[in-house]
N, C-alpha and C positions, 0 to 999 in steps of 0.2 A: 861406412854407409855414405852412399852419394848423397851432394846435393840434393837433389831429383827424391832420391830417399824420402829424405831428411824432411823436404816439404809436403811427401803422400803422408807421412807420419803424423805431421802437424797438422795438417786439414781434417786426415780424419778425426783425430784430439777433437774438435773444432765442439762447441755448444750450437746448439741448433740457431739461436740470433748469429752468433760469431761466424758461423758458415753461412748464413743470408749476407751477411756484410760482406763476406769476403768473393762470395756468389759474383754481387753486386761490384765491389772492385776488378774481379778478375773478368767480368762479360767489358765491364769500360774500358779496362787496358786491351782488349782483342779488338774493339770498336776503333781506338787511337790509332795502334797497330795496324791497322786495316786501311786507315783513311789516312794515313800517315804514307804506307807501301803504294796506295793505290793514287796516291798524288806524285810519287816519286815515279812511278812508271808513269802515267801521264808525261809527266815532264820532261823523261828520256825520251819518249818515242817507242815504249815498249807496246804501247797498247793502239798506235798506228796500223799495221795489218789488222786487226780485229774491226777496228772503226771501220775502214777501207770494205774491208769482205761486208761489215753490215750494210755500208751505203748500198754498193753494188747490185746487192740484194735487194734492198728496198727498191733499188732506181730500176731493176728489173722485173719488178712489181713480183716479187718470189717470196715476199710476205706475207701474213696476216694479221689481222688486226687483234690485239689482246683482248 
């Protein structure tokens, strides 16, 4: 049995609080993960063309407004 397995098996195990707890840990750690990745691209310059095409766009008045 994989890893991977090993933890569908335990989750479904889970008591119905134990799975809100765990609900609750796993949506935070994607949150961290997420803000974590999307700081690190920031700071490469991965996310430069994106910013660049949305100026353009805006400065070409090819927007609207939300």
């Amino acid at each position: 049995m994989t890893k991977l397995e090993q933890i569908e098996k335990s989750v479904s195990e889970l008591s119905p609080d134990e799975f809100e707890r765990f609900s609750a840990w796993f949506e935070a750690l994607q949150a961290e993960r997420w803000d974590r990745d999307l700081t690190e691209d920031a700071a490469n310059g991965a996310l430069d063309e994106f910013a660049e095409l949305a100026l353009s766009e805006f400065r070409s008045n090819r927007t609207r407004p939300l």
